[in-house]
FIDOLUM-459438 format. One record per residue (C-alpha): y negated, x, z negated; residue number from 1. Coordinates in steps of 0.25 Angstrom, whole numbers, plus 5000, padded with zeros to 4 digits. Example, Ala and Ser with C-alpha at 12.3 -4.5 7.8 and 13.67 -1.06 7.14 Angstrom:
2
- 5018; 5049; 4969; 1
- 5004; 5055; 4971; 2
//
This chain:
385
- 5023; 4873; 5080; 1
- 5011; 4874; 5087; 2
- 5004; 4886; 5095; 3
- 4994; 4888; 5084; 4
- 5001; 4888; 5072; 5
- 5010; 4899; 5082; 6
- 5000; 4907; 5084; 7
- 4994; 4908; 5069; 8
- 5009; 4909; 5064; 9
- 5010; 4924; 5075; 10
- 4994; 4927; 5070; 11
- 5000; 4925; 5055; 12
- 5012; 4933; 5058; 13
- 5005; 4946; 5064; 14
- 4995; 4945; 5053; 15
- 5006; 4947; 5043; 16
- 5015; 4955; 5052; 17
- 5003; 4966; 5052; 18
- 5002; 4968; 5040; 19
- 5016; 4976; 5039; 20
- 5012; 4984; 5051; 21
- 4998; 4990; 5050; 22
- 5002; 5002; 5044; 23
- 5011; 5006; 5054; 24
- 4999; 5012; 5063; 25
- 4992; 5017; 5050; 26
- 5004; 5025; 5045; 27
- 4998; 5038; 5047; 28
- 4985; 5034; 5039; 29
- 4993; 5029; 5029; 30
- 5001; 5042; 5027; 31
- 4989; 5048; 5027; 32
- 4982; 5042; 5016; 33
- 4992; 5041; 5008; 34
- 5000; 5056; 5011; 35
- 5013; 5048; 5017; 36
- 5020; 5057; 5027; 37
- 5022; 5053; 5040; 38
- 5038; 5053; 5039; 39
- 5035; 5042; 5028; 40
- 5024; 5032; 5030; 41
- 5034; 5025; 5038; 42
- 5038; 5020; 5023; 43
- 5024; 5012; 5025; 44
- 5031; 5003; 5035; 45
- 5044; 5003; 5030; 46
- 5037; 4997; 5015; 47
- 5033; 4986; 5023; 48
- 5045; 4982; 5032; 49
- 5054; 4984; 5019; 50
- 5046; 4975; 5012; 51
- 5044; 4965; 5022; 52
- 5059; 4965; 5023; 53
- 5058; 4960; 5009; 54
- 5048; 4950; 5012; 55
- 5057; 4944; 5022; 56
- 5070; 4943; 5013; 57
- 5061; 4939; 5000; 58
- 5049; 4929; 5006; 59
- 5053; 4926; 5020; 60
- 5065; 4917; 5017; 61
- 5055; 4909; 5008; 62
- 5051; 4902; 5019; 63
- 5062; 4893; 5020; 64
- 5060; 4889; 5006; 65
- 5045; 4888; 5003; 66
- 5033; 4883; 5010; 67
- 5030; 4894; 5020; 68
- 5014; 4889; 5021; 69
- 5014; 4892; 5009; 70
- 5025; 4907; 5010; 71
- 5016; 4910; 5021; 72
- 5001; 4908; 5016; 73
- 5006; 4915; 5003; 74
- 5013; 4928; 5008; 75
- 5000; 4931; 5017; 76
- 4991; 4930; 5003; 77
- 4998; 4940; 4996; 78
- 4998; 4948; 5008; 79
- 4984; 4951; 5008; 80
- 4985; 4956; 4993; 81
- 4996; 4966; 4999; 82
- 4987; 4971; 5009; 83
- 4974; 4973; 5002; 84
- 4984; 4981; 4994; 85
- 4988; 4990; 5005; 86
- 4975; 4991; 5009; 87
- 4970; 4995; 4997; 88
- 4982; 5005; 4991; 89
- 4977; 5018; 4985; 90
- 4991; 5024; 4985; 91
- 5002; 5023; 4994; 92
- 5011; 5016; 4982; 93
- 5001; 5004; 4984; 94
- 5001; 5005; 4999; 95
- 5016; 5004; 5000; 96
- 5015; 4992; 4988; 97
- 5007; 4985; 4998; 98
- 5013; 4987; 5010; 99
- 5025; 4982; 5005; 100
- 5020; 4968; 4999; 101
- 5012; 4967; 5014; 102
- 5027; 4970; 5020; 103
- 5033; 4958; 5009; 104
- 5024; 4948; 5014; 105
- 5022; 4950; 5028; 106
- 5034; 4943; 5030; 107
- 5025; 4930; 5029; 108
- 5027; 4932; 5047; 109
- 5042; 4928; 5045; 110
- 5039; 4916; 5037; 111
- 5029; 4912; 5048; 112
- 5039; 4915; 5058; 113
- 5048; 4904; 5050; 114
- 5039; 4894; 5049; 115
- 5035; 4895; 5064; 116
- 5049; 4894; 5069; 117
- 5050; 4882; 5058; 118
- 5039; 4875; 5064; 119
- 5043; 4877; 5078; 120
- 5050; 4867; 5088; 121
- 5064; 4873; 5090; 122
- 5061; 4875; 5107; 123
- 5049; 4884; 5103; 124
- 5053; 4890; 5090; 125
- 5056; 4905; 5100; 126
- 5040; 4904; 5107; 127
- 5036; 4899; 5091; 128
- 5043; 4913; 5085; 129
- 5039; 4920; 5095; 130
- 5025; 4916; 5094; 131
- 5025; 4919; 5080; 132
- 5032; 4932; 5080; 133
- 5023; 4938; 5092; 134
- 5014; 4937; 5079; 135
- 5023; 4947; 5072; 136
- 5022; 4956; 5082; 137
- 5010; 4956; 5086; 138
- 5006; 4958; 5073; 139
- 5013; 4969; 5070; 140
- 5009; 4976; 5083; 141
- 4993; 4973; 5081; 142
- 4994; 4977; 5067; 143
- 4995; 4993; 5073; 144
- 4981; 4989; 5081; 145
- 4974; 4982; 5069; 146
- 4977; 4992; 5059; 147
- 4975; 5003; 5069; 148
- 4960; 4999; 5072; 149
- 4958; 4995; 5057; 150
- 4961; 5009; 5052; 151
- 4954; 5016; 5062; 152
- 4941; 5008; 5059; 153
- 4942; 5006; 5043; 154
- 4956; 5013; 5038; 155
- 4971; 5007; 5035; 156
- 4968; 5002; 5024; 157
- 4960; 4990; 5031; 158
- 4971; 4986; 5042; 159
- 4977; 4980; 5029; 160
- 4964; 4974; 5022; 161
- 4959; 4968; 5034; 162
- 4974; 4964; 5035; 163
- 4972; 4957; 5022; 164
- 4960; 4949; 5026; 165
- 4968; 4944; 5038; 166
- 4980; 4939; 5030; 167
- 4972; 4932; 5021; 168
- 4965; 4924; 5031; 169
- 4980; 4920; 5039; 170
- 4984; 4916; 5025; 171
- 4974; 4905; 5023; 172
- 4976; 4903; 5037; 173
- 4990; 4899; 5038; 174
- 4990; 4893; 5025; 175
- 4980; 4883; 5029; 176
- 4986; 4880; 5044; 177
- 5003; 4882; 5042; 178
- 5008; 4870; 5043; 179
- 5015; 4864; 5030; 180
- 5029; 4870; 5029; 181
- 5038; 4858; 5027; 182
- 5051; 4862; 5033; 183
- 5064; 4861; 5024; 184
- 5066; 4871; 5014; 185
- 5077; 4875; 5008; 186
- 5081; 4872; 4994; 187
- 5087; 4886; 4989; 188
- 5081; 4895; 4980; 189
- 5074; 4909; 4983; 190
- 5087; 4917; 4980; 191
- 5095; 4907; 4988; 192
- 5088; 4907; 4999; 193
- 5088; 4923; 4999; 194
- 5103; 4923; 5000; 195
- 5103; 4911; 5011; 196
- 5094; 4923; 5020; 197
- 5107; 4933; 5017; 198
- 5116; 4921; 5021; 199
- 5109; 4919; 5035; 200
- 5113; 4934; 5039; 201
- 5127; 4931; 5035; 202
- 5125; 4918; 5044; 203
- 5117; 4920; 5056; 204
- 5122; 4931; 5064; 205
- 5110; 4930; 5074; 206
- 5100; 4933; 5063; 207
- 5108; 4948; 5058; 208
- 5108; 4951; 5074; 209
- 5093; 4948; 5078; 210
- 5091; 4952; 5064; 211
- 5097; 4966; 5068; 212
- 5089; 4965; 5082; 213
- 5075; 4966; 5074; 214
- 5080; 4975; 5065; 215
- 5080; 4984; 5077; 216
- 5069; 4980; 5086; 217
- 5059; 4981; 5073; 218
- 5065; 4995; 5070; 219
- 5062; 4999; 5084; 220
- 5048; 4994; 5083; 221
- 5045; 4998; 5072; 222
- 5049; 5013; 5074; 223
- 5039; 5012; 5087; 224
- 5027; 5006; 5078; 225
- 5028; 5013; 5067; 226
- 5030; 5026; 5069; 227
- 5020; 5024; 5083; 228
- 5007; 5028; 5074; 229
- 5013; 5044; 5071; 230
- 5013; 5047; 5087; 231
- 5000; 5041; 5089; 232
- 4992; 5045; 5080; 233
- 4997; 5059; 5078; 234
- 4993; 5070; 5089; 235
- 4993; 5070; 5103; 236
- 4989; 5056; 5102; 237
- 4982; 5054; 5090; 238
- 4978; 5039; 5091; 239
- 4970; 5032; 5083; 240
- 4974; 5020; 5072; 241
- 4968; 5010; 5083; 242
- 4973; 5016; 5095; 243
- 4987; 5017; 5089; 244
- 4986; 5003; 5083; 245
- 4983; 4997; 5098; 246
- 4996; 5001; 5102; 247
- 5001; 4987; 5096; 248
- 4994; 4982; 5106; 249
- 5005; 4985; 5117; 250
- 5014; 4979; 5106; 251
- 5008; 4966; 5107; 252
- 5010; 4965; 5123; 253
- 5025; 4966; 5118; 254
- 5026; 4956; 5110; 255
- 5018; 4948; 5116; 256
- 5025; 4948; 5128; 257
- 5039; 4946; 5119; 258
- 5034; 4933; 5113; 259
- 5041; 4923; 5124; 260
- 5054; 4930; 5118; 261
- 5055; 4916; 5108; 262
- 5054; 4907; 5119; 263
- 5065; 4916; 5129; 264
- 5073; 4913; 5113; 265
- 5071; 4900; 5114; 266
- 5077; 4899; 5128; 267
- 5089; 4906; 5123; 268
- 5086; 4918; 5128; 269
- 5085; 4928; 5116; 270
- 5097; 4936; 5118; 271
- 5092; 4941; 5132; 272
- 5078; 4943; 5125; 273
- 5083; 4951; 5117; 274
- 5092; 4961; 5125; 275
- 5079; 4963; 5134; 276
- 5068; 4967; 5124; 277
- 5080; 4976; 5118; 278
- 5080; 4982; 5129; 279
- 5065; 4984; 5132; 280
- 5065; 4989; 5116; 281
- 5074; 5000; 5120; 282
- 5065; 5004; 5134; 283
- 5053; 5003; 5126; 284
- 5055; 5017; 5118; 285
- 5055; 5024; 5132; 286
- 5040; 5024; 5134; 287
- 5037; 5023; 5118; 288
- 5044; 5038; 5118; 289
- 5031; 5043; 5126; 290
- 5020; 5039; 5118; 291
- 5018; 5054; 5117; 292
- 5014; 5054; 5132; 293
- 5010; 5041; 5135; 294
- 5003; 5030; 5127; 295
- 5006; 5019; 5138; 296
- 5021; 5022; 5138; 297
- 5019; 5019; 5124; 298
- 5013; 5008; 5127; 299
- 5023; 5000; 5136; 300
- 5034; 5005; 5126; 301
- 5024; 4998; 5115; 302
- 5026; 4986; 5125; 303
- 5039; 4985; 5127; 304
- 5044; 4987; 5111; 305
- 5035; 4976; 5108; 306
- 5041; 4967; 5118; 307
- 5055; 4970; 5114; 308
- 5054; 4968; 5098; 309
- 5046; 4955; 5098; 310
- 5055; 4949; 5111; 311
- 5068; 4950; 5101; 312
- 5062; 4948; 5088; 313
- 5055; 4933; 5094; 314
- 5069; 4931; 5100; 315
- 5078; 4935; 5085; 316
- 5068; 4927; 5077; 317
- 5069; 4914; 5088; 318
- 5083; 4915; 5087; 319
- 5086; 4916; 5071; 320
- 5075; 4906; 5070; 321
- 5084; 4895; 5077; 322
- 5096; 4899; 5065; 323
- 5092; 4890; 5051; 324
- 5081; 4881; 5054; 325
- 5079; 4880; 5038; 326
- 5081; 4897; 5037; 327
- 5071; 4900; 5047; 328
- 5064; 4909; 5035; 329
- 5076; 4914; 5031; 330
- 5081; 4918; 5046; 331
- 5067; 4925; 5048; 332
- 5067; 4933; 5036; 333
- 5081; 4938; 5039; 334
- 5078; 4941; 5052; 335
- 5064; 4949; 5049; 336
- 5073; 4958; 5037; 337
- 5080; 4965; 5049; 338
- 5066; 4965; 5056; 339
- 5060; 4973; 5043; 340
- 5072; 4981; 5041; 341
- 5071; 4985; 5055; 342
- 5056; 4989; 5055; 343
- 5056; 4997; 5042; 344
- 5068; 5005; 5047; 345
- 5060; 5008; 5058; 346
- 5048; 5012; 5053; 347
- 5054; 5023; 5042; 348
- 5063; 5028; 5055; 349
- 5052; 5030; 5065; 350
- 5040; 5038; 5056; 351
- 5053; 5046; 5049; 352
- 5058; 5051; 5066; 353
- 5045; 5050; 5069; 354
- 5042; 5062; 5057; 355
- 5054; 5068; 5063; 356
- 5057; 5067; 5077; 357
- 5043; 5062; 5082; 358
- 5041; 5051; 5094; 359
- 5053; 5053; 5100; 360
- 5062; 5050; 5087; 361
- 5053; 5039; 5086; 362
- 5055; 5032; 5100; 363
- 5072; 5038; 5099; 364
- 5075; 5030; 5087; 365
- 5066; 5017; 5093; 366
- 5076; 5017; 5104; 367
- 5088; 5019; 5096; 368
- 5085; 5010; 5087; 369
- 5081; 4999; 5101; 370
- 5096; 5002; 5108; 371
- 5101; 4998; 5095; 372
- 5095; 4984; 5095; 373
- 5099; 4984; 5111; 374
- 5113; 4986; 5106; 375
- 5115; 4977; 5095; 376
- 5109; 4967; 5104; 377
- 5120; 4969; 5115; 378
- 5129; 4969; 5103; 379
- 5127; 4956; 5098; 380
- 5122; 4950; 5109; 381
- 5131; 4938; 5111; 382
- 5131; 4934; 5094; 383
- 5117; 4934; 5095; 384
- 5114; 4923; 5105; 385
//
């Protein structure tokens, strides 16, 4: 796999990835326009993340079956229908109607995921992953700063028209530059090859326990981001879309600086990789708990969350990609249902404390929620080599 097709393949992914996560920083203009109340617009998030669990059981697993230039390319089309209709809704019936086909589809990242730990050599199939899901991340962190600027200079409802635009053009993009999918497939029918997915949890203890891993990391880190917009923009610091939306920048020194966690996998170190960003999840809550007084403290605890969810979600996905050479779909969609599960939970729980016991509920149950995923590791830690 070579370095440019990498590189397109994270571009691609964070493109896809953002469309689920603009409307975290928007939350409050969304409530506004369409009378949701604080304690609820946490629904807007969860829509999408329920939906995109969908996606990943329905039209993830299709990748081992079908021609994934072809899944890819397709999924991204029908996209920007989805969000010229959220863009465009006049009620909030439309708007969650969108929202949730944007979610279905958005799982396309996975099936890129697949495909580039298919077409990399086995040595470098961690770096390849990690490449790719830096992507992910960085998408979803940039989507706050995008949308954030967007909305401040032509409204909400443009972050996802301009969105539209954007994934039109990676379609035709990708369509014309992936390379022809020809890797075997496997000769089951639709329905047999949902019930094979059920039949790996059964199989692969590994995939349930860095299944549950993510399921609490991306519950940490989406109590973090999407209840983040409510202290911010709300008296005493009142910040605007773009200033709040920049705070995914600090997100992006973090992943960045967690994207050799595929190669220390590829050495066989992912269980010690692990057990460190744990614990750096944990500490991370500290100086988040004092956004109130301090922006920077926010800042480094920004940081270090960041670091600590992308450094074990490279290292899960490098080693659940090494299980079934012909499931990598399969494995991927599996594994990213624990992810979604994870993140929707998350984001309900933080804006419903957030109504009731402020901040500091928020950054209590973000380090609740972290010790648990510190626990379960140290629990399981000699199975899950």
């Amino acid at each position: 796999m070579s370095r440019n097709i990498a590189l397109l393949f994270a571009i691609a992914c964070g493109m896809a990835v953002a469309n689920i996560y603009y409307a975290q920083p928007l939350l409050d203009a969304i409530a506004t326009e369409f009378g949701i109340t604080h304690s609820s617009v946490g629904i807007v998030i969860t829509i999408t993340q329920v939906c995109y669990a969908l996606g990943l059981l329905l039209l993830v697993p299709l990748g081992d079956l079908l021609n994934r230039r072809w899944l890819i390319a397709g999924q991204m089309v029908i996209s920007v229908l989805a969000l010229i209709v959220v863009g465009t809704a006049p009620t909030g019936m439309v708007l969650f109607i969108g929202i949730a086909v944007v979610g279905l589809l958005a799982v396309v990242t996975q099936t890129l995921v697949a495909f580039a730990a298919t077409l990399a050599a086995p040595a470098e199939r961690g770096r390849a992953v990690g490449v790719v899901t830096s992507g992910i991340v960085i998408g979803i962190l940039l989507a706050r700063t995008f949308a954030g600027v967007l909305t401040d200079f032509a409204g909400w409802r443009s972050v996802y028209l301009v969105s539209a635009g954007l994934t039109l053009i990676m379609a035709c993009v990708l369509f014309r530059v992936l390379p022809h999918d020809e890797h075997k497939r496997e000769s089951l029918s639709y329905l047999q090859l949902l019930r094979s997915l059920i039949t790996l949890f059964a199989q692969e203890r590994i995939l349930l326990i860095r299944g549950a891993l993510a399921l609490m990391i991306f519950a940490a880190f989406s109590i973090l981001w999407t209840s983040l917009v409510l202290p911010l923009s709300t008296p005493p610091l009142s910040l605007s879309h773009t200033a709040i939306g920049a705070f995914g920048l600090a997100g992006v020194a973090g992943a960045l600086a967690a994207a050799r966690a595929g190669r220390l996998a590829d050495r066989g170190l992912g269980q010690k990789t692990t057990g460190v960003a744990l614990i750096l999840l944990l500490i991370s809550w500290l100086p988040i708990s004092y956004t109130h007084h301090s922006l920077l403290a926010l800042i480094v605890g920004i940081v270090l969350l960041d670091l600590a969810v992308q450094a074990v979600h490279v290292t899960n996905q490098s080693m659940i990609l090494t299980l079934r050479l012909e499931a990598r779909s399969r494995l991927t969609a599996g594994y990213m249902i624990f992810y979604s599960i994870g993140s929707a939970t998350g984001s309900i729980a933080s804006t419903s404390i957030y109504a009731y016991s402020g901040w500091n509920g928020v950054c209590l149950l973000g380090a609740i929620v972290s010790a648990l995923a510190f626990l379960f590791w140290t629990l399981t830690y000699r199975i899950g080599k």
